[in-house]
N, C-alpha and C positions, 0 to 999 in steps of 0.2 A: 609333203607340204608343197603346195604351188609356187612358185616363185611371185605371184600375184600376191598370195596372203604373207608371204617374208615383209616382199614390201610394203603392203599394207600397213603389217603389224611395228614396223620399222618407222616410217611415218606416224602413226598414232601413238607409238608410244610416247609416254611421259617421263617414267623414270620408276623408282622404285622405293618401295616402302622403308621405310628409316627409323620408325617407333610404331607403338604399339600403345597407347595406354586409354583403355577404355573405348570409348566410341570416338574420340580423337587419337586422328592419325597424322604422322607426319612423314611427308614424302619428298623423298632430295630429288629436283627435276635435271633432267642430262639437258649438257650447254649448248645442244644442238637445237634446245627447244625454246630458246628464250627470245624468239619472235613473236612478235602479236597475232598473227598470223599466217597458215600454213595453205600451199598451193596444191591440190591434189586432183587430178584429170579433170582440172581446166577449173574447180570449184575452187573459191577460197574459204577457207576453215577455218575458225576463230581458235585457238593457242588454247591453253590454261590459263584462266583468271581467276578473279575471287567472285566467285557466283555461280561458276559451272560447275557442270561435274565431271567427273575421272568414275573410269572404274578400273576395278582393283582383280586381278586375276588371281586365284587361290586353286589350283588343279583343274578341277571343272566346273567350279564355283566362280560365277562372277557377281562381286559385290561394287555396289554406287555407294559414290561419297559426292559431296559436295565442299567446293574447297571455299574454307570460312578466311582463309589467312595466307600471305603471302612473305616470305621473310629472305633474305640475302646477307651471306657467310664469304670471308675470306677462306681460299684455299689454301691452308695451313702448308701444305705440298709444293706453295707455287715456284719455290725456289729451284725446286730439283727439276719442273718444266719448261716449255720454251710454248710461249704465248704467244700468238698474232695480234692479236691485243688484250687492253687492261681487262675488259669484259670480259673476256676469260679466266679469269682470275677471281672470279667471283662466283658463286656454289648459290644457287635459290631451294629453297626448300618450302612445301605446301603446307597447308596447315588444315587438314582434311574431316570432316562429318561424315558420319556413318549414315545411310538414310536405310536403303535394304539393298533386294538379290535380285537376280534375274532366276526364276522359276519355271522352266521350259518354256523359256522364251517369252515372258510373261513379267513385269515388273510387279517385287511385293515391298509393299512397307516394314520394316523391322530389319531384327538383325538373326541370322540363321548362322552363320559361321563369321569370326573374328579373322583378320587379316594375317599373315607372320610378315614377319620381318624377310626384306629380298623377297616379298612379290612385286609381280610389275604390275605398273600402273598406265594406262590407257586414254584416250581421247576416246570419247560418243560418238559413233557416226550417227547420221540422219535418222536410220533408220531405230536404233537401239534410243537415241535423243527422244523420237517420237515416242516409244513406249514409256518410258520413263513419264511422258508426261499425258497417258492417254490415258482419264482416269474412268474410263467407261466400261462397267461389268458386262460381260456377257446377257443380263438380264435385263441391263438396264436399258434407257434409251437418252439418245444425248441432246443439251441444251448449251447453245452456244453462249459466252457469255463475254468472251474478249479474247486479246493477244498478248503474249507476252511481251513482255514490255523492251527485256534484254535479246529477243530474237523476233526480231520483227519480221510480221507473217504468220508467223506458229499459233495459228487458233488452238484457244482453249476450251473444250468441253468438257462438262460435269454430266454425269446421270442424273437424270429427274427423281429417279426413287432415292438416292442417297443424300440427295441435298434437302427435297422437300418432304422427305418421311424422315427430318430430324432439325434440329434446332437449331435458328441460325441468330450470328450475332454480326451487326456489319456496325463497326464504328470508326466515329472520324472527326476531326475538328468540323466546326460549322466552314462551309466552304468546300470543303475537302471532297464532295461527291458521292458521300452517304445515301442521301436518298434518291437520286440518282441512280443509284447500284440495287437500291430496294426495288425500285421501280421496274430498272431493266430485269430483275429474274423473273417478275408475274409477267412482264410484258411479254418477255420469250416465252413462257408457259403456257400462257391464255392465248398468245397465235397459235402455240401446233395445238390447244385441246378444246380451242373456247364454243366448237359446236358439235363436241363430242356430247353425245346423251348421258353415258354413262359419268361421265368426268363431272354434268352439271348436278347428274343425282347423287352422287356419293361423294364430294368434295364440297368442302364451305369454307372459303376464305374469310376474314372479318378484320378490318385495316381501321385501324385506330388510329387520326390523325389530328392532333394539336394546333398545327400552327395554317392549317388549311390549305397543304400545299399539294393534295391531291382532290381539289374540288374545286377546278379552274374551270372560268362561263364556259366554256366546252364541253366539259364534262367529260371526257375523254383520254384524261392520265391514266396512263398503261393501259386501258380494254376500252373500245368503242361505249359509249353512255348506256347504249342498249342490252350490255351485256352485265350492268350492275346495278343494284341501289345503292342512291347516295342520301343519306342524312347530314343537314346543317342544324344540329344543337344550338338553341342560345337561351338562355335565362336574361337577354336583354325585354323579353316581352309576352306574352304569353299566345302570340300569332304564329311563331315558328313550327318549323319539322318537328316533329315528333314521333322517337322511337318507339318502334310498337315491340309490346312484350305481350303475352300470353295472358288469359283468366286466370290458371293454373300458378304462372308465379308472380301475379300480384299479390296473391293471396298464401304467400309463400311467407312466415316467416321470418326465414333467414336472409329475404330481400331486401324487409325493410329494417333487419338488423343492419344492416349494411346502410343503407340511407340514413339508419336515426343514429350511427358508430353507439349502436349500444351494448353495455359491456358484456360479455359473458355468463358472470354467474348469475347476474341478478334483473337487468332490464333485457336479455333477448330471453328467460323464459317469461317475464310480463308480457311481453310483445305477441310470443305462440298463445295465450290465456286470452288474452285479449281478440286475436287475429280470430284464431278459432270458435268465438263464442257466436256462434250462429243467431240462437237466441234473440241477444242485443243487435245481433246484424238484422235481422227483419224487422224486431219494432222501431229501431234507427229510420230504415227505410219508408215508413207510412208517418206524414209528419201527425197526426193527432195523436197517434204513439208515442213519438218522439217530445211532443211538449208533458203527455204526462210524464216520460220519464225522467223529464228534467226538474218535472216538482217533485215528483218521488226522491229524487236523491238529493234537490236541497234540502227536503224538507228531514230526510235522514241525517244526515249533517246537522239542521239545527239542534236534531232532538237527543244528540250527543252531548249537550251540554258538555262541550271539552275545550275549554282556553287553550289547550295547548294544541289542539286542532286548527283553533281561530277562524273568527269570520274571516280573515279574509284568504284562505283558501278556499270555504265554501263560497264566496261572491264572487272570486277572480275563476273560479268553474262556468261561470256565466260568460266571462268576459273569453273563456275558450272557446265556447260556441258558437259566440259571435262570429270568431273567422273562420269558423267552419259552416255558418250556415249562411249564403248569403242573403241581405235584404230584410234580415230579421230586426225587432225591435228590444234584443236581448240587453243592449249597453244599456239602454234606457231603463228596463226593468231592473236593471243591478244597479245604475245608478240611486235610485231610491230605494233599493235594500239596504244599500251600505250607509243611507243616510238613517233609516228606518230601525234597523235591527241592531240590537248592540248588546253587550256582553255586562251581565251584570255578576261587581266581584264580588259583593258579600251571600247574595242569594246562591251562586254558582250557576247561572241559568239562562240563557239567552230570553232575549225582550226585546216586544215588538212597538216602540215610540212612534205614537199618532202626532200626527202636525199642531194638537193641541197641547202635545207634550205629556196626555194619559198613555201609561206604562201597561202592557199586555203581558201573562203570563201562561204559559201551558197551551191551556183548548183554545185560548180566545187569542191565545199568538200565535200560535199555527194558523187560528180562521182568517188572521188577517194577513200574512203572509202568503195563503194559498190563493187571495180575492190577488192580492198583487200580481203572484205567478200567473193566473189566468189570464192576463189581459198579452200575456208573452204572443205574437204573431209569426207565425212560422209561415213562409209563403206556396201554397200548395203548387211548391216546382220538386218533379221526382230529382232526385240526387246522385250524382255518379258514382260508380265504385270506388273512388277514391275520398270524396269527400266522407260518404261511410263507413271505409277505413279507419277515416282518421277521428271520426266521430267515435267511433267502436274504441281505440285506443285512448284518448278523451274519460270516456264514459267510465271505460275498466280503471285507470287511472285514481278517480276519484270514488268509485267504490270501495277499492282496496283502500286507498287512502283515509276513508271515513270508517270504512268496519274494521280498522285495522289490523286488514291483512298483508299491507307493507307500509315501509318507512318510508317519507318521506324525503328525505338525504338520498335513498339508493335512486329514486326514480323521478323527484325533479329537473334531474337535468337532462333526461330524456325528454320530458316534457317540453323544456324551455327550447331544444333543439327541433321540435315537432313543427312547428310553426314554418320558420322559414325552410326547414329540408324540405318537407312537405309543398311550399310555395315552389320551391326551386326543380323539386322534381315530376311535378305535375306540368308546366312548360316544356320538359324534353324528353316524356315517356305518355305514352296513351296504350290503353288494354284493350286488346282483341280477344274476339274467339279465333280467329285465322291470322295464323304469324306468317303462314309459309307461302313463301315466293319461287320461282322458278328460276330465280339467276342467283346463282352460288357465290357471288364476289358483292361486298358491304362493305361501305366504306361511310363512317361516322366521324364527320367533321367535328371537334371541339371547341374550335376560333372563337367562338362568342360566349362560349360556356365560364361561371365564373371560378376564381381557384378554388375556392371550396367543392363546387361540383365536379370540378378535373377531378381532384382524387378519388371521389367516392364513383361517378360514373364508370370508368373504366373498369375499377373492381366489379363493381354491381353487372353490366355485360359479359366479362370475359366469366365469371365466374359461374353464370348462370347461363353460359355457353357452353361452361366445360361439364357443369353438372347435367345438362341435356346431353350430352355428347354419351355422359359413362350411362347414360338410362338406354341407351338405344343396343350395347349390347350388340353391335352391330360389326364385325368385323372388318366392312367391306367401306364403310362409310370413316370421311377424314378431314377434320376441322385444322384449318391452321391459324393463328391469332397474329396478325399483323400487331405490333406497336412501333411509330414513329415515335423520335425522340422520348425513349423510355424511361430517360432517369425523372422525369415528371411524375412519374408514377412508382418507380420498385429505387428509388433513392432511400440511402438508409440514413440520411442528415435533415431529415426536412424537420423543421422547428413549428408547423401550420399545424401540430394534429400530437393528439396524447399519443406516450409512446405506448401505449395498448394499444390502439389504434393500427399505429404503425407494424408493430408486430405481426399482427393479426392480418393488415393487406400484404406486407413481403411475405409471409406464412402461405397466406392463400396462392401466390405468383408463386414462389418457392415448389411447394404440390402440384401445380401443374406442368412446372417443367421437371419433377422430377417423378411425377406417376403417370404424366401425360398422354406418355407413349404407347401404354399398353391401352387406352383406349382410343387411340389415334388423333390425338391433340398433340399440334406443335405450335412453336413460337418463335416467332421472327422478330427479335428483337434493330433497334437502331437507335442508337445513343452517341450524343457528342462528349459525353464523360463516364468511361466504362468504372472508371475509381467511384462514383457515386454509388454505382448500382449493385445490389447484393451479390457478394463472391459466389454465395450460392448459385445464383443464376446464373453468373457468369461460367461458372466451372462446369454447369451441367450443358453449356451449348457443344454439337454435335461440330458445327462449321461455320468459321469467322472471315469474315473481309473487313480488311485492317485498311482504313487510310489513316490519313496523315494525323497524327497526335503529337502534339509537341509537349502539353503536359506531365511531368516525369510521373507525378501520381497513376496517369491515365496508362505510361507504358508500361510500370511497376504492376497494377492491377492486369491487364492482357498477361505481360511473363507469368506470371504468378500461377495464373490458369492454364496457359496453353505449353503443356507440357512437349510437343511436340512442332515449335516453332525455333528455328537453327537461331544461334547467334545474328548469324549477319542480317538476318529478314527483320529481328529487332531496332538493329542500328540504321534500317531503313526507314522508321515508322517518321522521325520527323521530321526527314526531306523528300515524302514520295510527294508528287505532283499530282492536283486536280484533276478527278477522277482515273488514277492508279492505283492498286490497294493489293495487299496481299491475300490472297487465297489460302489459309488455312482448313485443316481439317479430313471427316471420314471421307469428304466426299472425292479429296485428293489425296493422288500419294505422295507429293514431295507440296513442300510450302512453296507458291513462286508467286511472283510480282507480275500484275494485268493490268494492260489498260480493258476499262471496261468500254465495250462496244457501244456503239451510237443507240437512241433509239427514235423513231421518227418523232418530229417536233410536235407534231399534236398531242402525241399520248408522255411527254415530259410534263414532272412536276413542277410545280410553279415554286421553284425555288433558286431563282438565278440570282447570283448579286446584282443592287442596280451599277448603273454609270452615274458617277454624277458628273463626269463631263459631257456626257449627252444631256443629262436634267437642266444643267446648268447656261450653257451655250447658249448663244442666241441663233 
């Protein structure tokens, strides 16, 4: 051995192992080392602290630890030696993390051999430091995303395929630089791929944004304006954006299960009976059609003679119509049914009372009920697929209802819900024959959408995102699902919505992060209260960036899941500093603390506190 590596190893060393017990290790450091820092050919070298690492030599095994704890012991011996000072007389010992090995030179996560007792223990040089934290595979290609925070200089990069082919979860107090962080990963992304061809054909981003802090007058958060569409939702007026969906899943069932929350066993198969009845969809569509079928089935209804039917389900059928057809004179004609028609108890039989107060029965009350129906005015404007949707579900509705084929109690209150879901999601969806666009990154502002349609929107896209995704059968092709502040939507306390409801949207979010992968669907989640949001989801993310939480719920829920984050990085969560956060995860080997990197000011999110010493001042 050289006299250069004596010395070396003489220098670097630490001291030597002292216990043993599990992946905590404890290591008594020699008194020669208890400077903050060490002088070596002309470099100065940062000592042992509580946040670096040591490695541990075990034959030809070298194993990293990271030391969680620091602790200082009198030397019980001191008596029988002769001290230059009292500081010698004091014993420190480490309090050490198992993290992994050094593998031909190669740093791995885990643990392959356990330490003995009396190995020596070691200082990182540069070079061994750098692997340690170079989490870039052979296959991969790397994406800068900041520095370390305790070694300043030390860029850190991730692999593109191990971050964005798996789940990510970034959360933080409001403030803390959450999205910020969400921002800077597409931002470095879409520079190195954003006019690659392949990248725009087989990648589809889709960024879910609530509080509109990615749809600044610029239009240029994280990728030039020209490289995305942006949708501004509102249900404040029916002039707005509007998201385009497909023919194919307008007429989807399970879409407007989702719009009308209806339940399972009983109002979403009315909904497929309904949606499906082609039939009623054509004569809907021609209105001369359309008015006879609306005498045809009051007139069905009357000839039910059934009080317990009552007119006023068959009249308030009229008063459905109305807002679904506009410009009609349909109030009007049910207004004088309901004055006109009335229920007589001892005959059992509905009757038709003329203005002179003579009572009609049977032929001659039908003939005078149908002179009324006729005079109904339908305005000869063809109708859109939507409104004949909603006519088609309408129409089936009160068929079943009269030939009693369902009850009334199951499918009322789908009903009652029809109206305004239908108002509300006719303002932020319009149907196409041609959905498809040429720029792979979408970004669907919320801001003015109202709470009821937050919850259901988001479901209704991301879901009918993921079901195109698993039909395409395409191995090559990769959907990732941006949500900004997600607990708005996969919160498991929200009080606004039946808990069937709720079940049923954390169920569906649940399944795509947990089957997501095999069709190439991922999720990028960002929440300021990771405790709100289903452990399910939480537990299934791949790689997390932790800022600052002060919350004990919110640190309690991160520990809980991230099985593979040290002691000490927890004790950091509620004094990191704006825009610091810890790097968890596959796509790293060791957990460390980043500032995250700048990104130029045009492409940042509009999400900066104000001043109000600037608002304020004169």
């Amino acid at each position: 051995m050289s006299n250069e590596i004596i010395v070396e190893d003489s220098i670097f060393r630490v001291g030597r192992v002292i216990s043993v017990d599990g992946r905590s290790i404890r290591v008594s450091v020699d008194k020669a080392k208890n400077s903050s820092h060490i002088v070596y050919k002309g470099d100065l070298i940062k000592n042992v602290s509580v946040g670096s690492y040591i490695k541990i030599i075990k034959g030809f095994t070298i194993i990293i630890g990271k030391i969680e704890g620091e602790f200082t012991y009198e030397d019980k011996i001191a008596s029988t030696k002769e001290y230059s000072s009292d500081k010698e007389k004091i014993n420190r010992s480490l309090s050490v993390s198992l993290l992994g090995f050094f593998n031909k030179k190669e740093f791995e996560r885990g643990i392959k051999e356990m330490p003995l007792v009396d190995n020596e223990c070691y200082l990182l040089d540069r070079k061994e430091f750098n692997q340690v934290h170079d989490f870039i595979r052979k296959t991969d290609e790397p994406l800068v995303i900041g520095t370390l925070t305790l070694e300043k200089g030390q860029t850190i990069t991730v692999g593109i395929d191990s971050l964005f082919a798996s789940h990510i979860g970034i959360f933080g107090n409001t403030g803390s630089g959450k999205s910020y962080t969400l921002a800077k990963l597409y931002f470095e992304l879409f520079k190195i791929y954003k006019d690659n061809q392949k990248f725009k054909q087989n990648s589809n981003f889709f960024l879910l944004d609530f509080n509109g802090e990615y749809v600044t007058e610029s239009e240029n958060v994280i990728i030039p304006k020209d490289y995305k569409n942006i949708y501004r939702l509102t249900t404040k007026s029916n002039d707005g954006q509007k998201y385009p969906i497909s023919k194919e899943t307008l007429y989807d069932h399970s879409f407007w299960a989702i719009v009308l929350e209806a339940t399972e066993k009983t109002q979403t198969p009315f909904l497929r009976r309904a949606i499906n009845n082609d039939f009623l969809a054509e004569r809907i569509k021609q209105p001369d059609n359309l008015k006879e079928l609306i005498i045809k089935e009051f007139l069905l209804g009357i000839a039910k003679n059934d009080k317990e039917l009552g007119l006023k389900v068959i009249v308030e059928f009229l008063s459905e119509l109305h807002f679904s057809i506009p410009n009609s004179n349909l109030l009007e004609i049910r207004d004088n049914l309901r004055e006109r028609v009335q229920y007589h108890n001892n005959t059992y039989q509905f009757m038709f009372v003329s203005s002179g107060g003579t009572k009609y029965y049977d032929e001659d009350m039908v003939s005078r009920i149908t002179d009324e129906l006729e005079g109904i005015v339908i305005p000869q404007v063809a109708l859109n697929d939507l409104d004949v949707l909603k006519l088609q579900i309408i129409f089936q509705y009160y068929d079943e209802i009269i030939k009693g084929f369902a009850n009334i109690e199951h499918l009322a209150p789908l009903i009652k819900r029809l109206g305004k879901n239908f108002s509300d999601i006719r303002k932020v969806i319009e149907a196409k024959d041609d959905v498809s666009t040429s720029k792979n990154f979408t970004i669907v502002s919320l801001k003015d959408v109202n709470i009821h349609m937050r919850k259901i929107l988001p479901l209704l896209l991301c879901k009918q995102l993921y079901e195109e995704q698993k039909t395409k059968n395409d191995e090559t092709s990769h959907l990732n699902i941006i949500i900004d502040e997600a607990h708005n939507i996969l919160s498991r306390d929200s009080n606004r919505e039946s808990e069937q409801w709720k079940d049923y949207r954390l169920e569906t979010f649940e399944e795509i992060i947990k089957e997501g992968r095999k069709f190439g669907v991922f999720l990028t989640l960002a929440s300021q209260r990771p405790s709100d949001i289903s452990p399910t989801i939480i537990s299934q993310l791949h790689n997390y960036f932790l800022h600052r939480l002060i919350n004990n719920n919110d640190i309690i829920a991160v520990e809980k899941t991230i099985s593979y984050l040290d002691k000490l990085s927890f004790e950091y969560l509620p004094i990191l500093p704006t825009g610091t956060c810890i790097l968890a995860g596959l796509s790293a080997q060791v957990p460390v603390v980043i500032d995250i990197g700048a990104i130029d000011q045009e492409f940042e999110p509009n999400n900066k506190t104000r001043s109000l010493i600037e608002n304020w001042k004169e």
